[in-house]
VEXDREN-2710 file (C-alpha; in Angstrom, 1 decimal):
% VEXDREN-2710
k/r/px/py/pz
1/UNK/103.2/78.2/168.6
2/UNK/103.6/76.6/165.4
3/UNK/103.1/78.9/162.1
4/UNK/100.3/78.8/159.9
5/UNK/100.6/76.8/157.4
6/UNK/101.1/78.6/153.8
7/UNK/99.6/79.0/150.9
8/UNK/100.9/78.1/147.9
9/UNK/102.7/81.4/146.2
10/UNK/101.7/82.2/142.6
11/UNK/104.1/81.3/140.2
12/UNK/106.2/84.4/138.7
13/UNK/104.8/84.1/135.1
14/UNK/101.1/84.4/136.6
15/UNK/102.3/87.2/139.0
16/UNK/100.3/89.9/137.5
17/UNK/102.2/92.7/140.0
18/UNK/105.4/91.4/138.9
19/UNK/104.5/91.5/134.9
20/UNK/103.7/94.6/135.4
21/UNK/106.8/95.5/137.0
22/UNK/110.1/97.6/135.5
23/UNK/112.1/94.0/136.1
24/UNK/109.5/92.4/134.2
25/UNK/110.0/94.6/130.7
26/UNK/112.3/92.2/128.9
27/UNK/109.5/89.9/129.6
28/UNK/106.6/92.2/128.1
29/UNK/109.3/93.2/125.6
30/UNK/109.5/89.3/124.4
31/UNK/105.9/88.4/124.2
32/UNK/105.0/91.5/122.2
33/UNK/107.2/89.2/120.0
34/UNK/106.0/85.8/120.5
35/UNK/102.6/86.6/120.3
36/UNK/102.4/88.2/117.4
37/UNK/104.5/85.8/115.3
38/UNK/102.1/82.6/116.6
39/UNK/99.4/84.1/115.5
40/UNK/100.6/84.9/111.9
41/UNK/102.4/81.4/111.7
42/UNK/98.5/80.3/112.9
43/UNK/96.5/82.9/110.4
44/UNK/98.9/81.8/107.4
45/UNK/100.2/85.0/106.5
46/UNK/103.1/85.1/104.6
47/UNK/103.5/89.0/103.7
48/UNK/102.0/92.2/104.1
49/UNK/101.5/95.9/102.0
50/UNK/101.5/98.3/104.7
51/UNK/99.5/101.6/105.1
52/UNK/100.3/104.6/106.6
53/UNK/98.3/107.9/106.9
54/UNK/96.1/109.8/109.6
55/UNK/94.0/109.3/111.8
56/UNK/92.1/112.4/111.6
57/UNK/91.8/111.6/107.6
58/UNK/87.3/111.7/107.9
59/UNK/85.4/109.5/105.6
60/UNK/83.7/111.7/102.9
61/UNK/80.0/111.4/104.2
62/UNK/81.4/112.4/108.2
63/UNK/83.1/115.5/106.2
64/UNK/80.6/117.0/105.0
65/UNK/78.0/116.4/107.6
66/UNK/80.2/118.4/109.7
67/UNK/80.4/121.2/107.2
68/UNK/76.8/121.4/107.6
69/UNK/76.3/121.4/110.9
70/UNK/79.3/124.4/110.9
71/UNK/77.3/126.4/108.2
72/UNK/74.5/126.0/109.5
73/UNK/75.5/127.0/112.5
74/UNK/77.1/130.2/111.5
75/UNK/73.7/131.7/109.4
76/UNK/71.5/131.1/112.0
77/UNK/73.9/133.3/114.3
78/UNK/74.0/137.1/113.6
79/UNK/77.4/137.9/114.2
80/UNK/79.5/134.6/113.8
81/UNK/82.8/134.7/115.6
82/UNK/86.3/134.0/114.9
83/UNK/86.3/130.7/116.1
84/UNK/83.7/129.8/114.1
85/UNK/85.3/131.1/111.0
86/UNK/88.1/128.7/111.8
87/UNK/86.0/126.0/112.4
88/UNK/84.4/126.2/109.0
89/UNK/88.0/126.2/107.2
90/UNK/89.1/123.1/109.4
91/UNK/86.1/121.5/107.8
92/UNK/86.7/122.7/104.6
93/UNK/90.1/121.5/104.9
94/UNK/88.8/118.2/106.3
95/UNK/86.1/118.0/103.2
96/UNK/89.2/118.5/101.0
97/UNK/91.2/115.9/102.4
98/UNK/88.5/113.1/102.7
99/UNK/89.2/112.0/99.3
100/UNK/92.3/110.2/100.5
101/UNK/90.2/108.1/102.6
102/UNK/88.3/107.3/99.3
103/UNK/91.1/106.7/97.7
104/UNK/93.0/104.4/100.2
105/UNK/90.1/102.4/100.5
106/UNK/89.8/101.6/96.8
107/UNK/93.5/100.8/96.3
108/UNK/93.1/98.3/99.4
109/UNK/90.2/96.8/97.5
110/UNK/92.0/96.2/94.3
111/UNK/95.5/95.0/96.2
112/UNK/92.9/92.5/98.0
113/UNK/90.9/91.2/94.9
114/UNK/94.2/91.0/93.0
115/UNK/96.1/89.2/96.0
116/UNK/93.0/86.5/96.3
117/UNK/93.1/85.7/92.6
118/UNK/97.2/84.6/92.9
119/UNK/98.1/81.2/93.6
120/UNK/98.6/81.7/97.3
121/UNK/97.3/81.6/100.8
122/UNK/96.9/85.4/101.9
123/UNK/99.9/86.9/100.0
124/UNK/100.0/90.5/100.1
125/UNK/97.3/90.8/103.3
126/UNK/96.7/94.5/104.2
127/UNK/97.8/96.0/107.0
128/UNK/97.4/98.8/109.3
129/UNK/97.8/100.9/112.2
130/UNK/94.3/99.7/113.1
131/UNK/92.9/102.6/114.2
132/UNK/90.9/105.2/112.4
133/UNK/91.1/107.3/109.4
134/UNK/93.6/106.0/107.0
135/UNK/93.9/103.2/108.5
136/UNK/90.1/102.0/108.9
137/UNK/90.0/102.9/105.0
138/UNK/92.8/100.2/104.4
139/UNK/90.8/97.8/106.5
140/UNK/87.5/98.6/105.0
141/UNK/88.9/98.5/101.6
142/UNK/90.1/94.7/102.1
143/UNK/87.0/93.9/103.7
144/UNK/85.0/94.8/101.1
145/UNK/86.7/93.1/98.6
146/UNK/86.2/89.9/100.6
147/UNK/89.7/89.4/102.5
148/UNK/91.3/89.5/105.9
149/UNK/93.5/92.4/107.1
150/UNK/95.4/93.0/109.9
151/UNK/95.4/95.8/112.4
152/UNK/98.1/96.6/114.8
153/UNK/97.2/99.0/117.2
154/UNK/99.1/100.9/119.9
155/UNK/97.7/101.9/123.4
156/UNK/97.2/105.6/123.2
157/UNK/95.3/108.0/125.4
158/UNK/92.9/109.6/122.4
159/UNK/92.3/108.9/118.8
160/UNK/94.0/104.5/118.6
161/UNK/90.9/102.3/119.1
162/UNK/90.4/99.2/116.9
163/UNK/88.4/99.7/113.3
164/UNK/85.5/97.2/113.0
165/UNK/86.8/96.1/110.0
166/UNK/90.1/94.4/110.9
167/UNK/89.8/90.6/110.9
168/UNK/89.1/89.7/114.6
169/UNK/91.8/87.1/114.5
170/UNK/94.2/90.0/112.9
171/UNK/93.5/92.6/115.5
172/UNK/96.9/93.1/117.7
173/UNK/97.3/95.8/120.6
174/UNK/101.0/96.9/120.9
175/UNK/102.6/99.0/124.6
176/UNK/106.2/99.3/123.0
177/UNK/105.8/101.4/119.8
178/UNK/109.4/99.5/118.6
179/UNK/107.7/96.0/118.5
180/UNK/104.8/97.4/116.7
181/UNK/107.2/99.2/114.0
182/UNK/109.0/95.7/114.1
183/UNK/106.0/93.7/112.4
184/UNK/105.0/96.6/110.2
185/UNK/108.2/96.1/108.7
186/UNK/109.3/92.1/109.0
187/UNK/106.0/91.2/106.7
188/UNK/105.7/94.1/104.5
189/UNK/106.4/93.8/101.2
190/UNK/105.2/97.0/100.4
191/UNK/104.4/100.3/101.8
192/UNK/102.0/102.7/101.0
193/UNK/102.0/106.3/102.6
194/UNK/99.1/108.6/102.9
195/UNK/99.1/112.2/104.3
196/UNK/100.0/112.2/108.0
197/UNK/101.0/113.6/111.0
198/UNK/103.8/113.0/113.6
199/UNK/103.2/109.5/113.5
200/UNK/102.7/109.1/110.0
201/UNK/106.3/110.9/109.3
202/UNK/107.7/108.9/111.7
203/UNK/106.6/105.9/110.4
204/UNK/107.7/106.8/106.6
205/UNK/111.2/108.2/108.0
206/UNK/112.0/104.9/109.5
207/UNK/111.1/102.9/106.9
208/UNK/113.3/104.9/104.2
209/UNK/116.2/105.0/106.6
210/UNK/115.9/100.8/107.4
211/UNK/116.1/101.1/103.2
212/UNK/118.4/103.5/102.3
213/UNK/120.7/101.9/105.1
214/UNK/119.9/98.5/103.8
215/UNK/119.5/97.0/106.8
216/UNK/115.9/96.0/104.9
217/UNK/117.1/93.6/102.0
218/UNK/114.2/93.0/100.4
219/UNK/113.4/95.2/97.4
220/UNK/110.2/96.7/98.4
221/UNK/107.6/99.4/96.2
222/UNK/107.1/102.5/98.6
223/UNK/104.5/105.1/97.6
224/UNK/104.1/108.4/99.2
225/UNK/100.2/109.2/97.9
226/UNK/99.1/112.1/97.6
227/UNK/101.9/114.1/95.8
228/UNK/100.6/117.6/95.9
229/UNK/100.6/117.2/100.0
230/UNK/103.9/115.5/99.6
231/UNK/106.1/117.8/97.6
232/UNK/104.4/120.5/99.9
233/UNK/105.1/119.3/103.4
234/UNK/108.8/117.7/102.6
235/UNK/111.1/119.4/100.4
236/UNK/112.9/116.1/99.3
237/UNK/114.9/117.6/96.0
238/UNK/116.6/120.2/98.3
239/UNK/117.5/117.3/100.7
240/UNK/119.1/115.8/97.9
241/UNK/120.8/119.5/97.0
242/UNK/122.1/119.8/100.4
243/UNK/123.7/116.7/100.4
244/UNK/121.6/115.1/103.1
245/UNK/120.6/112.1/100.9
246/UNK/121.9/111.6/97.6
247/UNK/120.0/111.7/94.5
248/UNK/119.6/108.1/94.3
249/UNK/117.9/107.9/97.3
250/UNK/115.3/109.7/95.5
251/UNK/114.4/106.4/94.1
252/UNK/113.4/105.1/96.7
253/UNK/109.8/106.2/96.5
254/UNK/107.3/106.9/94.0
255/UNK/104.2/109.3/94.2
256/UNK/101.1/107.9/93.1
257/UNK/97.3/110.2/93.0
258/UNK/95.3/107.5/91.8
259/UNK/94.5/104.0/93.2
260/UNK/94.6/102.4/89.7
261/UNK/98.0/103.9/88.8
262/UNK/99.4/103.0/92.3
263/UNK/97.7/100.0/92.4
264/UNK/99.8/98.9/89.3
265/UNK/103.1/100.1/90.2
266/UNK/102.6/98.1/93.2
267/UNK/101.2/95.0/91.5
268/UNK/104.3/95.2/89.2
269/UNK/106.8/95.8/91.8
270/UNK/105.2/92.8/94.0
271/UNK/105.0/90.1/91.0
272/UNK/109.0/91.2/89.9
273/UNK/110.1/91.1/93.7
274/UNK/108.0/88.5/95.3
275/UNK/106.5/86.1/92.7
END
């Protein structure tokens, strides 16, 4: 009996099984390459000023509400508990910190408005993680100025999900954490570092060692803001006293605790390097 005839097999590069596939990985590897780098090309951007900082980071009205609701909580119970005693400082703490997001957002806004007013389409576009916290600040902060920004996200299982105010065009979704570092660092021209956690230190450490190492050679303003949670967290003078890094390396960075004075040490880093 003669064989049915056959059906056309799908070609390999609209083989969803086989793109999925550990053989197919160079080939997810590639596009999370490609892809990126037509749409920039597209979007005209030229350069970048990175932000780092947490995603846990509340903006100050979502701080305090949850204070509230904590203390409110605790006097209408007659004998509050330990947890809730905690749960009142990690709100506190979160109050605290919700300046940051203040302040990122106001030093994205006056990056922005400075960048639009130069002679050149989208210079100095602001970039994030585009998730939350920090990094919705640096997105709201050029959106209200009246720019574009750029989000690139990473699929995680909690806290990553695209801020609202990343330019729709702008808004990237990275699997490979490497090729999502890549393009933070092949268009920054700057970096700016708020408090953090794992991620954020992660982020920061690479970015020093690719400069210290110069395998960066671009001359590039890096702030670490927030020098109070800085100096507390990272002991960099006894790195330096060690021997770890040397002294120079120091230099590297600069803290900043206001968005006009890093604002300025970034404008007049940008217009010496870049313009």
């Amino acid at each position: 009996m003669k064989p049915k005839r056959l059906e056309r097999a799908p070609k390999s590069y609209y083989d969803k099984n086989f793109l999925s596939s550990k053989e197919a990985r160079t080939l997810r590897i590639l596009a999370e390459f490609l892809e990126p780098e037509t749409r920039f090309k597209k979007e005209n951007i030229e350069d970048t000023v990175v932000f780092f900082g947490s995603a846990r980071i509340l903006p100050p009205e979502t701080a305090k509400k949850e204070l509230k609701t904590i203390e409110a909580r605790i006097s209408k119970t007659k004998k509050p508990n330990k947890k809730d005693f905690e749960l009142n400082n990690e709100a506190r703490v979160k109050l605290e910190f919700s300046k940051y997001y203040t302040d990122c957002l106001n030093l994205s806004s006056l990056l922005t408005g400075w960048a639009k007013e130069l002679n050149h389409k989208r210079r100095f576009v602001i970039c994030s993680g585009g998730g939350p916290g920090i990094m919705e600040a640096a997105n709201k902060g050029a959106y209200l100025a009246g720019g574009e920004s750029i989000g690139l996200n990473i699929s995680l299982p909690h806290e990553q999900y695209p801020n609202t105010y990343i330019t729709p065009e702008l808004n990237f979704e990275f699997h490979y954490f490497f090729m999502r570092k890549l393009w933070f660092m092949h268009l920054a021209k700057a970096l700016v570092v708020f408090p953090g956690g794992f991620g954020t230190m992660d982020e920061l450490m690479e970015m020093l060692t690719l400069i210290q190492t110069t395998k960066v050679k671009k001359k590039m303003p890096v702030i670490l803001y927030g020098s109070e949670f800085w100096k507390h967290v990272i002991n960099f003078d006894a790195l330096a006293q060690y021997g770890m890094i040397s002294k120079k390396d120091l230099e590297i960075f600069h803290f900043s605790d206001t968005p006009r004075e890093a604002f300025e040490f970034l404008k007049s880093g940008l217009t010496k390097n870049e313009l």
